[in-house]
C-alpha positions in Angstrom: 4.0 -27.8 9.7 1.8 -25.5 11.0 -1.2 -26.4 13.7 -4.2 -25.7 12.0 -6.4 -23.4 13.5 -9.1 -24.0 15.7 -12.6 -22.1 14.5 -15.5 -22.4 16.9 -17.8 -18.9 17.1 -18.4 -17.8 13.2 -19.6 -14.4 12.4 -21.3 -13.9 9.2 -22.3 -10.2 8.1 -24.0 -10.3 5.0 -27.2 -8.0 3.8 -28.5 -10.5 2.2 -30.9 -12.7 4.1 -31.2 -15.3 2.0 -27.5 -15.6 2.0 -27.4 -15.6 5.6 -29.5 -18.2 5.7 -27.1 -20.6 3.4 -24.1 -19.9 5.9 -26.1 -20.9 9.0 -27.0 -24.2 7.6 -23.8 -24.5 5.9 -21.7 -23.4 9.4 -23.8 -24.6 12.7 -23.5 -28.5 11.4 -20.0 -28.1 13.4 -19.6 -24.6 14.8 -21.6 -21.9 16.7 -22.8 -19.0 14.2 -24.0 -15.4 14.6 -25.1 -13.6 12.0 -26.7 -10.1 11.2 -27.5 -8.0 8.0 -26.4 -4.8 10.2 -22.9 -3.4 10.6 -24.2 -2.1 14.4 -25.3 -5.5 15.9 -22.1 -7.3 14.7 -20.4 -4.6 16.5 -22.9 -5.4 19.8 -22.0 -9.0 18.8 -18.3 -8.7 18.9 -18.3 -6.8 22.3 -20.4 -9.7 24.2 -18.8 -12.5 22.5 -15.4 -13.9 20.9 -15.5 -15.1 17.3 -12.2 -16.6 15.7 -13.9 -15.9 12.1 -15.7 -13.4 10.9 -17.1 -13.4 7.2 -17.7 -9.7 6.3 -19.3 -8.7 3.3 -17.6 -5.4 1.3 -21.4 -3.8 1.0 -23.5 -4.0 3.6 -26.9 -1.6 2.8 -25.4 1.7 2.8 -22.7 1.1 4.8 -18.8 -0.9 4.6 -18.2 -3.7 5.4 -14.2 -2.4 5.3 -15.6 0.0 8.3 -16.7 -2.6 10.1 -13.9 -4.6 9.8 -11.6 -1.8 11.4 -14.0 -2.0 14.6 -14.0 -5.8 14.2 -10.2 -5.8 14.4 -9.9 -3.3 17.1 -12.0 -5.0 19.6 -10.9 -8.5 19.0 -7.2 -8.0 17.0 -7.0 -12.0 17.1 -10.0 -12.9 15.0 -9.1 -14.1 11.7 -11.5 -11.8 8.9 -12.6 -13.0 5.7 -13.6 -9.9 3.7 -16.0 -11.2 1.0 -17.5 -9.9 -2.2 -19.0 -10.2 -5.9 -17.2 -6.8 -7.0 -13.9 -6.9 -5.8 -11.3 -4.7 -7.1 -7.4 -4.5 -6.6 -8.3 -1.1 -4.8 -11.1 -2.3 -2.5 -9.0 -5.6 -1.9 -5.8 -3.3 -0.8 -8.2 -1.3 1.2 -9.6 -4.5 2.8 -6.0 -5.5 3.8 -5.3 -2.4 5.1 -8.2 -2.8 7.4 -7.7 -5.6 8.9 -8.7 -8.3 6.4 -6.5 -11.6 6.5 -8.0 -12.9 3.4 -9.9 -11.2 0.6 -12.3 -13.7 -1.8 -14.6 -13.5 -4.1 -18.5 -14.4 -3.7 -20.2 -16.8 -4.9 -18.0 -19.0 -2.4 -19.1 -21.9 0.0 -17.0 -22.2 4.0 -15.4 -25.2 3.1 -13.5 -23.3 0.5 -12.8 -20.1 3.0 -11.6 -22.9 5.5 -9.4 -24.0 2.5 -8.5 -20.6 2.3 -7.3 -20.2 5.8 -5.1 -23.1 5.5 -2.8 -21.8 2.6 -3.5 -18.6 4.6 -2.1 -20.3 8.0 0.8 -21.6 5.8 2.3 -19.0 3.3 1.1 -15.8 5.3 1.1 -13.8 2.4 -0.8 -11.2 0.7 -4.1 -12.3 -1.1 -3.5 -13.7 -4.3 -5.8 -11.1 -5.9 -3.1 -8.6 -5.2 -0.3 -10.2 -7.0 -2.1 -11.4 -10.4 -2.6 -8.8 -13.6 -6.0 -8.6 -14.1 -7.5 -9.3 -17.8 -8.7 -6.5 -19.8 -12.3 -8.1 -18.9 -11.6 -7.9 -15.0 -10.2 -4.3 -15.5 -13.0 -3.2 -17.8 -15.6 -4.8 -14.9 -14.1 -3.3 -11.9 -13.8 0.3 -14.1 -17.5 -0.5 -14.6 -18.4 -0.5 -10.5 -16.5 2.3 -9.7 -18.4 4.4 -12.1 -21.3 2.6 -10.8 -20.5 3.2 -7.1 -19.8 7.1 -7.9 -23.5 7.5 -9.8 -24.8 6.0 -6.2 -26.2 3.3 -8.5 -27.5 5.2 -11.1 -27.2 2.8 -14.2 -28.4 5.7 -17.0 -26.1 8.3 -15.5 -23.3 5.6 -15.1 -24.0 4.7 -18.8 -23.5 8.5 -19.9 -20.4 8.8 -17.9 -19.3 5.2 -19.8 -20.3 6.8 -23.1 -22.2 3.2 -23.9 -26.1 2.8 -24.1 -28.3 2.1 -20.7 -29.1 -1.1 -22.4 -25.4 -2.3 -23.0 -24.6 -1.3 -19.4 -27.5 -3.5 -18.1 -26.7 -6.2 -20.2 -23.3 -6.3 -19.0 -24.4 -5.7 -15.5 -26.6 -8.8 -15.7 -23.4 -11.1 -16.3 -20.8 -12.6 -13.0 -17.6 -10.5 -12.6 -14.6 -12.0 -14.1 -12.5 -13.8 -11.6 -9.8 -12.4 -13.0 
């Protein structure tokens, strides 16, 4: 069986303060935690200090959190990344890999299920699960939806024209969680 493995400095990059907030009172009750809302000071971070996690978010502002974690990994190759998100794709989650990430998961998620995460990481050392399940026609249709989205820079009436559906549809699908899978 494999030794499980020991997590002591946390970084959480995340550009969401409130969300920030949750992981440091969720983390520091047993660990030391950094966190930042900028990809630059994790980098500054990550130079001065060794982390064994880091918890990257896919957006950060206008900049990637997939960028960042090809810095992460190349200044400290053995910390374990946790590339995090609420619109994953198979394509960003392949890109994520490619990166660096050792394990791709969707938010809304709490640490104790990332550690859980690790575990069956630590054990099977395979490829996120994400990457080997079909998604449904929802989780297609939803992930079709952000890309068009993401191209428009945000945009929802020009993402609804390129859709060919109504602003108002778009929103109102916009308003609901991403399908898991």
């Amino acid at each position: 069986m494999a030794r499980r493995r020991a997590i002591r400095n946390v970084l959480v990059v995340d550009d969401d303060e409130t969300l920030l907030a949750s992981w440091r009172r969720s983390i520091q009750r047993e660990r030391t935690v950094s966190t930042t809302t900028e990809a630059e000071t994790a980098r500054e971070l990550a130079q001065k200090q060794t982390f064994e996690l880091g918890i990257i978010d896919m957006r950060l502002g206008t900049e990637s959190g997939i960028d960042l974690i090809r810095q992460l990994k190349k200044d400290q190759p053995s910390m374990l990344i946790v590339l995090c998100s609420g619109y994953l794709s198979v394509t960003a989650a392949v890109a994520g890999v490619r990166a660096g990430a050792d394990i791709v998961v969707f938010k809304p998620i709490t640490f104790r299920e990332i550690l859980h995460q690790i575990d069956k990481h630590d054990h099977h050392e395979s490829a996120p699960e994400l990457l080997h399940d079909t998604p449904t026609l929802a989780r297609a249709e939803w992930e079709h939806i952000m890309r068009v989205l993401a191209d428009c820079n945000g945009n929802v009436s020009m993402a609804a024209r390129k859709l060919g559906i109504y602003r108002s549809s778009l929103q109102r699908r916009l308003r609901k969680f991403a399908p898991r899978k």
